[in-house]
FIPADO-269092 format. One line per 10 residues: number of its first residue (from 0); for each residue x, y negated, z of N, C-alpha, C. Coordinates in Angstrom, 1 decimal. Example, Ala and Ser with C-alpha at 12.3 -4.5 7.8 and 13.67 -1.06 7.14 Angstrom:
2
0> 13.2:5.7:7.8:12.3:4.5:7.8:13.2:3.3:7.8 | 12.8:2.2:7.1:13.7:1.1:7.1:12.9:0.0:7.9
***
This chain:
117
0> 7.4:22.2:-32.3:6.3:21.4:-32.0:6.3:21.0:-30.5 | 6.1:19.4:-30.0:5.9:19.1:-29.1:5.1:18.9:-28.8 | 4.7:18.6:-27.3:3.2:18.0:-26.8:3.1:17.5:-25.3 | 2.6:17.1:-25.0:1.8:17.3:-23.4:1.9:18.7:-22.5 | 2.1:19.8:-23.8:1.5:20.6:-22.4:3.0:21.5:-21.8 | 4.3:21.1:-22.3:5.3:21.2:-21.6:6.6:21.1:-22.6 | 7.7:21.0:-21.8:8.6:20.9:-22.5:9.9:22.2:-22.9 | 9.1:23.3:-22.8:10.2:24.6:-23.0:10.1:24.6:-24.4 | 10.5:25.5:-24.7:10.5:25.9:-26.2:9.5:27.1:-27.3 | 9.1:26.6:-27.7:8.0:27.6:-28.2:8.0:29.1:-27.8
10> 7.0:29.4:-27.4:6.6:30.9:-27.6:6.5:31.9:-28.6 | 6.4:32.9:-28.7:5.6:33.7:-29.7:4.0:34.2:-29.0 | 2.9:34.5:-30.2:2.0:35.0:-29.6:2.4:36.1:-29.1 | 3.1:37.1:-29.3:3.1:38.2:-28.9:3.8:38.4:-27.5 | 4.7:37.0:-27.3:5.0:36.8:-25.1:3.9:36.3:-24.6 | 2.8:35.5:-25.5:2.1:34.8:-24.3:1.0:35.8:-24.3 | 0.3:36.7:-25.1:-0.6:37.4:-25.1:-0.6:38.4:-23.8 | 0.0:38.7:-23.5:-0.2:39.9:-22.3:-0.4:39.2:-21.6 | -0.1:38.1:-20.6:-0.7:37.4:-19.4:-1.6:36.2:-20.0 | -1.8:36.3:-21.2:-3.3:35.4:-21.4:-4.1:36.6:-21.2
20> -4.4:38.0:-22.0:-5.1:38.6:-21.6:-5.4:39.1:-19.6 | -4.3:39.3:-19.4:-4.7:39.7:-17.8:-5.1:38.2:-17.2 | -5.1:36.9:-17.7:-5.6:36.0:-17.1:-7.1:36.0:-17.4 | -7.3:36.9:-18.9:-8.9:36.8:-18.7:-9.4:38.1:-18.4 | -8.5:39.1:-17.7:-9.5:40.0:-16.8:-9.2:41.4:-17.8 | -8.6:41.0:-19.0:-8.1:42.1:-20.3:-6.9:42.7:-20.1 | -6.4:42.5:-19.0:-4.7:43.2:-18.8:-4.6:44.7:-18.8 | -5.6:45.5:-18.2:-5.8:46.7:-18.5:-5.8:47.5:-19.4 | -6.8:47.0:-20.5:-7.8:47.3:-21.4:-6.1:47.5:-22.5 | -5.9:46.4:-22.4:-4.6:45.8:-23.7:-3.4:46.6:-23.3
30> -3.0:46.7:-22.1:-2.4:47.8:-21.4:-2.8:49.3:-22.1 | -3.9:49.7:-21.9:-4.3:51.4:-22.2:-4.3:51.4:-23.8 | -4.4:50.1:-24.5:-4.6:50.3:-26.1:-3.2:50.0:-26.8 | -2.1:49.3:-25.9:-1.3:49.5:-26.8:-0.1:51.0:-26.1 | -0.8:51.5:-25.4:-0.4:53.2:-25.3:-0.4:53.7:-26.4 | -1.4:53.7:-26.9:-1.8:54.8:-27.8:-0.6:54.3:-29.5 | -0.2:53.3:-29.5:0.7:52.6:-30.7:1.7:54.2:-30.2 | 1.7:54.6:-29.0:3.0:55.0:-29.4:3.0:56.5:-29.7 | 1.8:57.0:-30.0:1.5:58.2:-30.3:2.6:58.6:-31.2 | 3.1:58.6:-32.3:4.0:58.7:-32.8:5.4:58.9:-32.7
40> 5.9:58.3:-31.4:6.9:58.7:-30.8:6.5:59.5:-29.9 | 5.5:60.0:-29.2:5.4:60.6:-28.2:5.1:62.1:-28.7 | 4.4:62.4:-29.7:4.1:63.3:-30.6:4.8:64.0:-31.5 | 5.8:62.9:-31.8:6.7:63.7:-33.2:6.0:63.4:-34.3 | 6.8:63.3:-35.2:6.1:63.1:-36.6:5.0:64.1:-37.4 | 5.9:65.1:-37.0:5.2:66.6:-37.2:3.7:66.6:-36.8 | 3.9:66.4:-35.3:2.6:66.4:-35.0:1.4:65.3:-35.4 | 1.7:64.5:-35.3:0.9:63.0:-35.5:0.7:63.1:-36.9 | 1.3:63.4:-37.7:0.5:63.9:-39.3:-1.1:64.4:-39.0 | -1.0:65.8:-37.9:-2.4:66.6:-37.9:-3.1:66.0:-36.6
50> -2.6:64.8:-35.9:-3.3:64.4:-35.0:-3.5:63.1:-35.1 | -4.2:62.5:-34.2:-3.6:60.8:-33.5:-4.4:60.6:-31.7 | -4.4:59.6:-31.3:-4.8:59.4:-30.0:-5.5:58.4:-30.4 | -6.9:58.8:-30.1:-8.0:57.7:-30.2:-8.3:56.7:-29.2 | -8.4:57.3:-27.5:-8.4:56.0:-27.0:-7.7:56.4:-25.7 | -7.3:55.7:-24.4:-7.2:55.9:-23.5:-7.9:54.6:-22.5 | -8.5:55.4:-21.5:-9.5:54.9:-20.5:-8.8:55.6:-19.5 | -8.8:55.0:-17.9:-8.7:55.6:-16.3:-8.1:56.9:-16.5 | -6.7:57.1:-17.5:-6.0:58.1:-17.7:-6.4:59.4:-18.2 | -7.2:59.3:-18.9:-8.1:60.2:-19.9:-7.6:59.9:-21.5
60> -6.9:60.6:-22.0:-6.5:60.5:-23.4:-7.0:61.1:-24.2 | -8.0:60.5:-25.1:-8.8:61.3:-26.0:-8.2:61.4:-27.7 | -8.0:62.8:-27.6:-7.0:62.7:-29.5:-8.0:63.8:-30.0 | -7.8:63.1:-31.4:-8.1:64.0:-32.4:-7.2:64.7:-33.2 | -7.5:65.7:-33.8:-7.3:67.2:-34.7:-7.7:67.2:-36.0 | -6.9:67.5:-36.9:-7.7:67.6:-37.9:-7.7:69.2:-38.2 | -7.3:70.2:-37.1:-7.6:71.6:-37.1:-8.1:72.5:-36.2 | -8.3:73.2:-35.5:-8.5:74.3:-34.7:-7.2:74.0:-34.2 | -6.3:74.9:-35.0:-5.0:75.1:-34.9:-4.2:74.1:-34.0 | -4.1:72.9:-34.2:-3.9:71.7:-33.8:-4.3:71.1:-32.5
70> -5.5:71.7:-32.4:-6.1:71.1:-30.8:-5.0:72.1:-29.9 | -5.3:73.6:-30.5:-4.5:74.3:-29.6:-3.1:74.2:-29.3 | -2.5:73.9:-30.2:-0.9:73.3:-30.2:-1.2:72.2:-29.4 | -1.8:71.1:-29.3:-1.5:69.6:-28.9:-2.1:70.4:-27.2 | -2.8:71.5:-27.2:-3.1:71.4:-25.5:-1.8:72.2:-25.0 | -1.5:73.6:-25.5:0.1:73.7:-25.3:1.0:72.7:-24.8 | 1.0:71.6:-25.8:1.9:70.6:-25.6:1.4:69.3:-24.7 | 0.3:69.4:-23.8:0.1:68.4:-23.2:0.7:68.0:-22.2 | 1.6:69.2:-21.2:2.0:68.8:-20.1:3.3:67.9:-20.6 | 3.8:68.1:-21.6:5.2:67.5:-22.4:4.7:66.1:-23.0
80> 3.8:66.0:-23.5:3.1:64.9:-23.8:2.3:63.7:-22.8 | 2.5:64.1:-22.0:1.7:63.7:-20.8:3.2:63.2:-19.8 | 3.9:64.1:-19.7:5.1:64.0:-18.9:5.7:62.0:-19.7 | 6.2:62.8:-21.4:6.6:61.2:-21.7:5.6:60.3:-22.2 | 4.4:60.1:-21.8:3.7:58.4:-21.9:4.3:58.0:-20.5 | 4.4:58.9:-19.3:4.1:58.8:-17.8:5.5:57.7:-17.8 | 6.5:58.6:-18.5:8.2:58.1:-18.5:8.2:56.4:-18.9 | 7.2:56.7:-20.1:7.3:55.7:-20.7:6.5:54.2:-20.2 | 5.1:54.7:-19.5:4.3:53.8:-19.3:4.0:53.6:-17.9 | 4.6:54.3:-16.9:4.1:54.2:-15.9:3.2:55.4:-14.9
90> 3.7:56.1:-14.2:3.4:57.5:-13.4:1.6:57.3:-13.7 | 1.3:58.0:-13.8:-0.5:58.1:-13.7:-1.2:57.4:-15.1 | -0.4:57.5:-16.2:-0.8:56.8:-17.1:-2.1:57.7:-18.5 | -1.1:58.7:-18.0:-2.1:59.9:-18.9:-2.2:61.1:-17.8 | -3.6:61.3:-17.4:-3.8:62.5:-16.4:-4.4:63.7:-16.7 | -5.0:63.0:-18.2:-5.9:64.3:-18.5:-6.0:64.4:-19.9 | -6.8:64.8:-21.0:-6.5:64.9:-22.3:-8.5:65.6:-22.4 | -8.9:64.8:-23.2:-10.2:65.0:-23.6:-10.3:65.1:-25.2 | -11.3:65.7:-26.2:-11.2:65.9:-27.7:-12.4:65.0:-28.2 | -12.0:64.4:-29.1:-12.8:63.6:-29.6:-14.1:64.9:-30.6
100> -15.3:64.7:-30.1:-16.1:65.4:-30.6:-16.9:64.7:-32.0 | -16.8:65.4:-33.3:-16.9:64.4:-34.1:-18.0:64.9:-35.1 | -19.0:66.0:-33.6:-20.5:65.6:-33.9:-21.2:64.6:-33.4 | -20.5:63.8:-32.5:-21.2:62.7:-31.7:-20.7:61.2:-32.3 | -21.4:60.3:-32.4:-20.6:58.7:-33.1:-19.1:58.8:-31.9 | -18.6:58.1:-33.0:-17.2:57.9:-32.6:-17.0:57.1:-31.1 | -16.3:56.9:-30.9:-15.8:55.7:-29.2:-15.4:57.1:-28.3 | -15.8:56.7:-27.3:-14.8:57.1:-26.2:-16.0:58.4:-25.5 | -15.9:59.2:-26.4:-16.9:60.2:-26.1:-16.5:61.7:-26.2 | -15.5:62.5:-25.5:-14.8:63.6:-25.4:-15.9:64.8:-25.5
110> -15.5:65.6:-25.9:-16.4:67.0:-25.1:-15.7:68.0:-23.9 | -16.6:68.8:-23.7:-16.0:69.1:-22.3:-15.1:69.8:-22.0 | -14.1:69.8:-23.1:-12.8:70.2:-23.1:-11.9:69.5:-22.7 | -11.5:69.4:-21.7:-10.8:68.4:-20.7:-9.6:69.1:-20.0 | -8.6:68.9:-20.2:-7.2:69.1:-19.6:-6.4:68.5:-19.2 | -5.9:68.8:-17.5:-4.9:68.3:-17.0:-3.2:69.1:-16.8 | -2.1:68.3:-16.8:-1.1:69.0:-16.8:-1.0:69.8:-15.7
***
């Protein structure tokens, strides 16, 4: 498709999306959400079965458990888990590790179980 508005060769959404969103002030946001896609590599399969990463905000990574057991393993494994988003995403990307409390409505609301490497 041609037009007026230049003569390169088409895009995909998925090149022009990252600097349309930082052009509307979303580069962050889209940044910290598509971290969490990679829970699965970061976790291991094993783990990401009994877990996932619900959100990350100002380097605060809040995951859920579906055990006891599980919170305790994933805080074990935070400094390792923490070490590769950092590798992966950029030094200071995960600083701390908060638990999704899931007597309180969902969103970005940890309890005060809060760990740094």
């Amino acid at each position: 498709m041609t037009g007026a508005r230049g003569k390169g060769k088409p895009q995909s959404v998925g090149d022009i999306l990252p600097s349309a969103l930082a052009a509307a002030g979303l580069g962050r946001r889209f940044a910290e959400r598509s971290v969490l896609e990679d829970w699965v590599q970061i976790a291991g399969e094993r783990v990401a079965a009994h877990s996932r990463a619900v959100d990350l905000r100002d380097g605060v990574l809040v995951l859920d458990a579906d055990h006891g057991a599980w919170r305790q393993e994933l805080t074990l494994l935070f400094p390792t888990i923490a070490r590769k988003y950092n590798e992966r995403h950029g030094e200071g990307t995960v600083r701390e590790i908060r638990w999704l409390n899931r007597d309180r409505a969902a969103g970005y609301r940890g309890d005060a179980g809060k760990h740094q490497p």
